[in-house]
C-alpha positions in Angstrom: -51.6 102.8 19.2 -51.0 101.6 16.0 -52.0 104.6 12.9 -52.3 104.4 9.1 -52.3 107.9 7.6 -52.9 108.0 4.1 -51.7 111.0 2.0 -49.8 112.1 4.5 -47.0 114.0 2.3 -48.6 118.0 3.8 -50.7 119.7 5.0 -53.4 118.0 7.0 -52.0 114.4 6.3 -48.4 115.1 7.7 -50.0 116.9 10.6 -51.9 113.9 12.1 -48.5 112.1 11.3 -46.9 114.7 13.6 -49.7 115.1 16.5 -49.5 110.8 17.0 -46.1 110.5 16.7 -45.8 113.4 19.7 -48.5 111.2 21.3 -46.2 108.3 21.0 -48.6 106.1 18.2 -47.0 104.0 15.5 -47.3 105.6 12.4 -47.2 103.9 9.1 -47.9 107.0 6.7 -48.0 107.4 2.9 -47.2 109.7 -0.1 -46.1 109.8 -3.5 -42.5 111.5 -3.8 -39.4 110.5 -2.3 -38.9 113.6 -0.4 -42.0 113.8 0.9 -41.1 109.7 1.9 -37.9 111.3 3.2 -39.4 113.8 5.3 -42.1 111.6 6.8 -39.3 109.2 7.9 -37.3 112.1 9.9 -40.7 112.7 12.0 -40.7 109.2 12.8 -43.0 107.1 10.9 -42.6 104.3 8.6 -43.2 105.9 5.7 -44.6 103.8 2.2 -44.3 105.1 -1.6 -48.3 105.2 -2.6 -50.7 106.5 -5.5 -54.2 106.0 -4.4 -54.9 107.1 -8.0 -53.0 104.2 -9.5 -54.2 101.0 -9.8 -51.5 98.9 -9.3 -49.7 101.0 -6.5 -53.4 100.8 -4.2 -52.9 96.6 -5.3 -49.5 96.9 -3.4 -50.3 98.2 0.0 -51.8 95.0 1.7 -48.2 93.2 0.7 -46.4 96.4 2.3 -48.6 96.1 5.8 -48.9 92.6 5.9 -49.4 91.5 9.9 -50.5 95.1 10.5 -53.3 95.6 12.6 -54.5 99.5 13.3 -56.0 100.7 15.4 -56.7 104.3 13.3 -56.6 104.4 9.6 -56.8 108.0 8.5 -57.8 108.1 4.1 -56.4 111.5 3.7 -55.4 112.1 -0.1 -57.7 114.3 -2.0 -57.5 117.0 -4.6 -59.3 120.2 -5.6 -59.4 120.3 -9.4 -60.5 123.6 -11.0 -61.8 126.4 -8.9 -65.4 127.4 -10.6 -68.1 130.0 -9.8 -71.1 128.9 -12.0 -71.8 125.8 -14.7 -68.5 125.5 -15.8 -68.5 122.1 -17.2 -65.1 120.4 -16.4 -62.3 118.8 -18.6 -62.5 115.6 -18.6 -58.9 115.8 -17.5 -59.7 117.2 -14.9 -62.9 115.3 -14.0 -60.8 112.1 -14.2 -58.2 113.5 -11.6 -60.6 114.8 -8.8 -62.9 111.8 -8.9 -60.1 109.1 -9.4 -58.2 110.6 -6.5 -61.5 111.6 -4.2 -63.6 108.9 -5.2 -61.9 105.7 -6.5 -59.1 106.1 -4.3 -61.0 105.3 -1.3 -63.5 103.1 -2.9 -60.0 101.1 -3.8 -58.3 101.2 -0.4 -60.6 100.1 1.9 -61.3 96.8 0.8 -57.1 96.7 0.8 -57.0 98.2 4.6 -60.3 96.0 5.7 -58.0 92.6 6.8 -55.7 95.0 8.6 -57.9 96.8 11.2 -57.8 95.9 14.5 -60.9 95.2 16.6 -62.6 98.3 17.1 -60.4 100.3 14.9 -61.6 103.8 14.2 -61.6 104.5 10.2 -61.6 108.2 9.3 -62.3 109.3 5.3 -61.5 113.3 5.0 -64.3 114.6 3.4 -65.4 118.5 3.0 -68.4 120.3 4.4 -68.6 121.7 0.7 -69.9 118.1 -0.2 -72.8 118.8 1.6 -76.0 118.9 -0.3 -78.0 120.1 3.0 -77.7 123.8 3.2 -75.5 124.6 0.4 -76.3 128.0 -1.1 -73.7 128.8 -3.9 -72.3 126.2 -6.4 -68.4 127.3 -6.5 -65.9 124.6 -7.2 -68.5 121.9 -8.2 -66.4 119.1 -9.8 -64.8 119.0 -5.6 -68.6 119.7 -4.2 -69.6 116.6 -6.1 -66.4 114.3 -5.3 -66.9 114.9 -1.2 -70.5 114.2 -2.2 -69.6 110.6 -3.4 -67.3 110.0 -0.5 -69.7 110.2 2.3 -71.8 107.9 0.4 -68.7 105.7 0.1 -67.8 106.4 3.7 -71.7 105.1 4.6 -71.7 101.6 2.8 -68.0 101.2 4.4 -69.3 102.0 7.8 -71.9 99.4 6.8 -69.7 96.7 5.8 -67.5 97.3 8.9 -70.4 97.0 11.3 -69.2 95.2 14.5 -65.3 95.3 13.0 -64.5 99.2 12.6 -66.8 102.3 13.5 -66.1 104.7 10.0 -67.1 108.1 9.6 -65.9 111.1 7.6 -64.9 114.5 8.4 -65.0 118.0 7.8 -61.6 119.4 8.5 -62.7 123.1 8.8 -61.6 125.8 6.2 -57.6 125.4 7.4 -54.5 127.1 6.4 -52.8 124.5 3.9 -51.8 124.9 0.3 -55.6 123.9 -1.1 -57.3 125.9 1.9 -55.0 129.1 1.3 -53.8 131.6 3.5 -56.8 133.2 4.6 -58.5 129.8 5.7 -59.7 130.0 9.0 -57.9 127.8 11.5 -54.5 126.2 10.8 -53.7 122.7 11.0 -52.9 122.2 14.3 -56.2 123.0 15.5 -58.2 120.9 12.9 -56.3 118.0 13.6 -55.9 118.0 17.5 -60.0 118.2 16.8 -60.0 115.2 14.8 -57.8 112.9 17.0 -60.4 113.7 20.0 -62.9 112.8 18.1 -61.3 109.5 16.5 -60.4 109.1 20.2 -64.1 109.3 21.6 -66.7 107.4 18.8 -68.1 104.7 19.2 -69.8 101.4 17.0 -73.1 104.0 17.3 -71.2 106.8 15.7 -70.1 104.9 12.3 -71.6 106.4 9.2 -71.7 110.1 10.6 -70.5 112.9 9.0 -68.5 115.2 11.9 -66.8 118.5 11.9 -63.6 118.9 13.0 -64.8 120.1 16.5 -67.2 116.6 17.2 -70.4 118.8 15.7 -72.2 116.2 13.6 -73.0 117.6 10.2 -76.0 117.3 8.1 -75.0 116.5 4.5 
């Protein structure tokens, strides 16, 4: 099995990088800093310098998997931005760096990743059951609530555009134990992930544009 994680440098990312490599996949993996770079190369994988928030670095990455063909891709990379309770309007600083990196950096890679997917590959955009607009009740953190928003929109006109190439669909990782989900999340990585890759494992063309929770529970959103 050949994998493509991107933003793979902690937390979630470098788990899945882990659990395929222990599975025996191929794992091309991304992040921004050499020591992340460094550390994903110990584990095993082949690991590549990318900014999904920089233009000319996403322009890069069908030169650096050229003759690639995967059979998962993985769009990991995300950020938080400010933690709010109420109408807090953001900085546009801020505002810029969550929808650049949750937004734009997908809407930028998969046309980049679309000539390197193998038949039937499986694409998988991380998204966040706080994006849901079904059954939300409290509007904490809203600048994140409205980037995982955009991204299962994204995630449904990708799945469109793959249809009969790649099935796509987004998930919900669970509240897990990294540095954004804090210490008092509740699962840790292991068990969101190992949750993914049966999931990844088991959709099919029928499945793409769904919205799943790390435990194969399809989510309204």
């Amino acid at each position: 099995m050949n994998v493509l994680i991107i933003g793979a440098s902690r937390g979630i990312g470098f788990e899945f990088v882990r659990q395929y490599r222990a599975a025996g996949a191929h794992i091309t993996a991304t992040a921004r800093d050499d020591a992340a770079l460094d550390r994903l190369r110990e584990h095993g994988a082949r690991a590549l310098k990318l900014d999904v928030a920089d233009t000319a670095s996403v322009s890069s990455l069908p030169w650096l998997i050229d003759g690639e063909r995967f059979d998962v891709v993985v769009i990991n990379a995300g950020v938080f931005g400010p933690r709010t309770t109420g109408l807090e309007a953001p900085a546009v600083a801020d505002f810029d760096a969550v929808m650049h990196t949750n937004v734009l950096g997908p809407m930028r890679l998969l046309p980049q990743i679309a000539e390197a997917l193998a038949p039937g590959a499986r694409v998988a955009i991380m998204s966040s059951q706080m994006g849901a607009i079904a059954g939300r009740s409290n509007p904490a953190s809203w600048l994140y609530r409205a980037s995982k928003a955009a991204v299962n929109s994204v995630m449904t006109d990708a799945a469109l555009a793959l249809a009969g190439k790649a099935t796509v669909i987004s998930f919900h990782p669970g509240w897990v134990r990294t540095d954004m989900g804090g210490a008092g999340a509740d699962i840790d990585a292991t068990i969101s992930i190992a949750g993914m890759r049966t999931v990844l494992a088991s959709v099919k063309p029928g499945d793409s544009g769904s919205f799943f929770n790390y435990d194969g529970q399809r989510l309204a959103w």
